[in-house]
C-alpha positions as CSV (number, residue, x, y, z in Angstrom):
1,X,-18.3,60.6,-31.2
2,X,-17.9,59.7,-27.6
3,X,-20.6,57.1,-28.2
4,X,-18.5,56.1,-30.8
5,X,-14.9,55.9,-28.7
6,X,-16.7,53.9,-25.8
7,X,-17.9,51.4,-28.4
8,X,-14.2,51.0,-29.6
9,X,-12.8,51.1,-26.4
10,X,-15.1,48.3,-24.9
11,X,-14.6,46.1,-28.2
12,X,-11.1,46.3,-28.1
13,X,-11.2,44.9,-24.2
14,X,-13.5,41.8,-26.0
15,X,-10.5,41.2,-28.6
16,X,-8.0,41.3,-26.3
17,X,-9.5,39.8,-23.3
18,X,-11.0,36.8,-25.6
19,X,-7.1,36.8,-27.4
20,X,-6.1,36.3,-23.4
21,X,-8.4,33.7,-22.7
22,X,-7.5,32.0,-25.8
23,X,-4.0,31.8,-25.7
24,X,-4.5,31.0,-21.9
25,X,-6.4,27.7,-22.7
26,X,-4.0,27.2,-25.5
27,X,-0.8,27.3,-22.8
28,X,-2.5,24.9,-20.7
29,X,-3.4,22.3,-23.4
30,X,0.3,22.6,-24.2
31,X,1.8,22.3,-20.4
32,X,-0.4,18.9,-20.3
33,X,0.6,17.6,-23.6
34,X,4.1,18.2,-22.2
35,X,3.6,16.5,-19.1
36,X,2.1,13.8,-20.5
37,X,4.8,13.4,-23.1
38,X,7.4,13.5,-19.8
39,X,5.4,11.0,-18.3
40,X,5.3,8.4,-21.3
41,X,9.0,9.3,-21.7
42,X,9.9,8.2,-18.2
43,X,7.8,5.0,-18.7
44,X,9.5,4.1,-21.4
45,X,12.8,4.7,-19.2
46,X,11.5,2.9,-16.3
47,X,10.8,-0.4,-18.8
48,X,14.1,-0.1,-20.7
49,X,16.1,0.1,-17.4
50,X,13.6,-3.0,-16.1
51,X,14.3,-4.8,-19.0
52,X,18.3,-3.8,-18.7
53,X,18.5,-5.0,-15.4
54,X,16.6,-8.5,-15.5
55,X,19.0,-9.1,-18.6
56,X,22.0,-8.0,-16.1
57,X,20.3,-10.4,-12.8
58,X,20.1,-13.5,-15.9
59,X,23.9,-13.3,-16.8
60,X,24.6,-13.4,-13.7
61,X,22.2,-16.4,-12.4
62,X,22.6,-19.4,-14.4
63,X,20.2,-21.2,-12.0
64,X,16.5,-19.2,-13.3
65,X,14.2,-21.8,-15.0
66,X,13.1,-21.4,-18.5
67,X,10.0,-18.4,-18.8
68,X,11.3,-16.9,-15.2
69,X,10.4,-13.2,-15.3
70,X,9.1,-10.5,-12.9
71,X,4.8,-9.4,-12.9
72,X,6.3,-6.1,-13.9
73,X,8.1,-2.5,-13.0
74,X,6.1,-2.0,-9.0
75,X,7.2,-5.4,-8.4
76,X,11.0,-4.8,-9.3
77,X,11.1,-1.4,-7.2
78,X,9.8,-3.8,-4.6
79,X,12.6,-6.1,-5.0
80,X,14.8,-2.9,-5.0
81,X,13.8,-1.2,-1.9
82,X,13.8,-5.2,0.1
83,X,17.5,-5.1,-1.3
84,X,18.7,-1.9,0.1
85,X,17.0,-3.1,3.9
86,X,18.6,-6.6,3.6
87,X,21.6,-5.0,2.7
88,X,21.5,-2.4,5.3
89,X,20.3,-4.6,8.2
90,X,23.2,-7.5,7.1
91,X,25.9,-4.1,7.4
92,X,26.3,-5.6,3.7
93,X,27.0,-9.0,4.0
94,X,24.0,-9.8,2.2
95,X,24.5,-8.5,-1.3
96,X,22.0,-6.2,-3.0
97,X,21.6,-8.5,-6.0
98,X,20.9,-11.9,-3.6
99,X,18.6,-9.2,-2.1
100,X,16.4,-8.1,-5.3
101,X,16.7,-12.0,-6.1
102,X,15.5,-13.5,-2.8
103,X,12.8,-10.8,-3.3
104,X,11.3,-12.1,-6.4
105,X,11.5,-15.7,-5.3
106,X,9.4,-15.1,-2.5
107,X,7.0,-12.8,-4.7
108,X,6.5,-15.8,-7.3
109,X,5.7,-17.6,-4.3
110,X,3.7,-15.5,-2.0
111,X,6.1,-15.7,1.0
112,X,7.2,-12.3,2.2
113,X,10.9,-12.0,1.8
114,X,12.0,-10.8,4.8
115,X,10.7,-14.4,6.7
116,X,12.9,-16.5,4.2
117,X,16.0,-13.5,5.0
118,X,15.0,-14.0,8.3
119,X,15.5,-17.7,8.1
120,X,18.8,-17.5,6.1
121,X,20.4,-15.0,9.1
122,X,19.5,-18.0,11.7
123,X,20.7,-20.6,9.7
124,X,24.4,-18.7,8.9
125,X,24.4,-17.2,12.3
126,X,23.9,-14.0,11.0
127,X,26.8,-14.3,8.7
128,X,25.2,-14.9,5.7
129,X,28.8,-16.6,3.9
130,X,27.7,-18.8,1.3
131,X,30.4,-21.1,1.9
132,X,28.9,-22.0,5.3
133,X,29.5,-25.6,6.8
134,X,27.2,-26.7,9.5
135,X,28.3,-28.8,12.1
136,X,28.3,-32.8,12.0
137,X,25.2,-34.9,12.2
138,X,24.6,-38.3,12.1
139,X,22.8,-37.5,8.5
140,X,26.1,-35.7,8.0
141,X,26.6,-31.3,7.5
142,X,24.6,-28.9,6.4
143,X,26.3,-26.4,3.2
144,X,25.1,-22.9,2.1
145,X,23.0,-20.2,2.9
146,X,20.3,-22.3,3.3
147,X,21.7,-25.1,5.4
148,X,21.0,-28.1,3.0
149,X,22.0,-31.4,3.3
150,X,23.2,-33.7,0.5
151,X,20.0,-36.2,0.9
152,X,17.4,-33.4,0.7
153,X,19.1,-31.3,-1.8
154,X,18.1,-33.2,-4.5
155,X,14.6,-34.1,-4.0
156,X,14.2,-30.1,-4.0
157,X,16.1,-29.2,-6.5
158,X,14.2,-31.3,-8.6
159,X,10.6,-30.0,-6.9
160,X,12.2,-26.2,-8.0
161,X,13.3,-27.6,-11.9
162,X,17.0,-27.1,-10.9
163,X,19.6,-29.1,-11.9
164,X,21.9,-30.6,-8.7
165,X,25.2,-31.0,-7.9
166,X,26.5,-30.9,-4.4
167,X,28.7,-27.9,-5.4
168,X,25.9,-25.6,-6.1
169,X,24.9,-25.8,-2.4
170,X,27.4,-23.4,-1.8
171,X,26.1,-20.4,-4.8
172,X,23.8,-18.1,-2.9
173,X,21.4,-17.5,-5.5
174,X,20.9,-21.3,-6.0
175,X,20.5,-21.8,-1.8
176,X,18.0,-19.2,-2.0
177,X,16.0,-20.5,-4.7
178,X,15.8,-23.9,-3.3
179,X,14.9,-22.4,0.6
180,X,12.2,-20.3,-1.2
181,X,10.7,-23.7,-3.1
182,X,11.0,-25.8,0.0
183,X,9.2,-22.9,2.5
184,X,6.1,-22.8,-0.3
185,X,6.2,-26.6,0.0
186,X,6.2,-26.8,3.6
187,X,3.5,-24.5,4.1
188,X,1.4,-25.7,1.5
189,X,2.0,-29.5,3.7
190,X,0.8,-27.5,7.0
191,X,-0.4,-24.2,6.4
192,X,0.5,-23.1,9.2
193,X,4.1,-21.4,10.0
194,X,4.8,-22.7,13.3
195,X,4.2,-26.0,11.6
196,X,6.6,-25.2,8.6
197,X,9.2,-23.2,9.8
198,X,9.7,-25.9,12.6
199,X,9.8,-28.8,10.2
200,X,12.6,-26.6,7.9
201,X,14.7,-26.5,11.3
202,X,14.3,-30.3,12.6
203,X,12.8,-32.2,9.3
204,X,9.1,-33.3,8.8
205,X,9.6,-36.4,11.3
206,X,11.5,-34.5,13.5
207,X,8.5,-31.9,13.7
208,X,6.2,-34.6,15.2
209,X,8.5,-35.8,17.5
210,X,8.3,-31.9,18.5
211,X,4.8,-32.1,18.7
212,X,4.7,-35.0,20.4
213,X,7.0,-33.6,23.2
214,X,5.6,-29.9,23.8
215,X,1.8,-29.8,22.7
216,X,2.5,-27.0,19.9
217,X,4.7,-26.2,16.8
218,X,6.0,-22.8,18.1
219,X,9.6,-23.7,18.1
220,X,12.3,-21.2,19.0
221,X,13.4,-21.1,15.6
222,X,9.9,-20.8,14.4
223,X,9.1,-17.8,16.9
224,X,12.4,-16.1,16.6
225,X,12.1,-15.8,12.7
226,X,8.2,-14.8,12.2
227,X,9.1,-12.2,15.3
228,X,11.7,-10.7,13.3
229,X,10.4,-10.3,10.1
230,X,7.6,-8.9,11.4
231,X,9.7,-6.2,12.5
232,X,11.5,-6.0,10.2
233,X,8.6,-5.5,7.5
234,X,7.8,-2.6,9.7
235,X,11.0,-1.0,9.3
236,X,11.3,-1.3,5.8
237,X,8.1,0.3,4.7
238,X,8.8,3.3,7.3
């Protein structure tokens, strides 16, 4: 009879141990099924409010060529977290949505955003007001973010498949779009920055007469601006 009561007692610690071990795996399977329903849930979050938002940036640029879109949900976060710095570092002169845009320009293109940004605080004297008029020339003034003149406008605009009118000089998602396409040109001319920076700030003839007057391409302007976004790279992925 004692036999007998061991036997029991030990079988019933096998049912109820195995019972335990089942429902054990069978909480576990569930908690990752879960998990990995939350994660495809907040996916599908992530690509509605993607999708939401490049809708929002195309009603309010009227400049984007035909088939413009992003490489995907990384690369907007990108644009994001560029936009808060610019933003930040310009003590919000330079608006979060010229910020996410100037971003994905220079991501189509290869250029790190914070050289063209860089290049846009030199050129407004750190301003950044789209309605910015630079001094007289003899080739005449320079408008926009950018610093464009009316004879090289143009020829750019049509290199970046933009329409042109002297007007949209002065809309800072237009200036930024055409600084981005001329940069990639220039350095695809010299590729070198030096070389290209200095022949954004003085004009592809005015760059050799550089050259020919100091030995070298490094520039002030072109020194200045690589200096600085170096830094400020740095910053922003701290």
């Amino acid at each position: 009879m004692k036999l007998l009561k061991v036997l029991f007692l030990l079988l019933t610690i096998l049912i109820l141990g195995g019972a335990t071990f089942y429902t054990g795996n069978e909480y576990v399977k569930m908690k990752e099924k879960v998990e990995e329903l939350e994660s495809e849930k907040e996916e599908q979050l992530a690509e509605q409010q993607l999708e939401l938002e490049i809708h929002q940036m195309k009603t309010y640029i009227d400049h984007i060529p035909e088939g413009y879109d992003v490489s995907g949900y990384d690369t907007w976060l990108h644009a994001k977290h560029v936009a808060d710095y610019l933003y930040e570092d310009s003590e919000g002169r330079f608006d979060r949505n010229w910020g996410k845009f100037l971003a994905l320009e220079a991501e189509r293109k290869g250029i790190d955003p914070f050289l063209v940004y860089e290049l846009l605080k030199v050129e407004t004297g750190g301003m950044f007001d789209p309605e910015t008029v630079g001094p007289e020339t003899k080739y005449g003034h320079a408008y926009g973010l950018a610093q464009f003149m009316k004879n090289t406008g143009p020829w750019i605009a049509e290199m970046a498949g933009l329409p042109y009118d002297d007007e949209m000089l002065f809309d800072p998602y237009y200036s930024i779009q055409l600084s981005v396409t001329y940069l990639d040109f220039l350095y695809k001319e010299y590729e070198d920055w030096d070389y290209a920076l200095t022949a954004y700030h003085r004009g592809m003839y005015g760059l050799e007469a550089y050259i020919e007057e100091n030995g070298h391409a490094a520039s002030w302007y072109a020194v200045e601006i690589q200096e600085n976004a170096e830094q400020a790279s740095l910053v922003a992925v701290e």
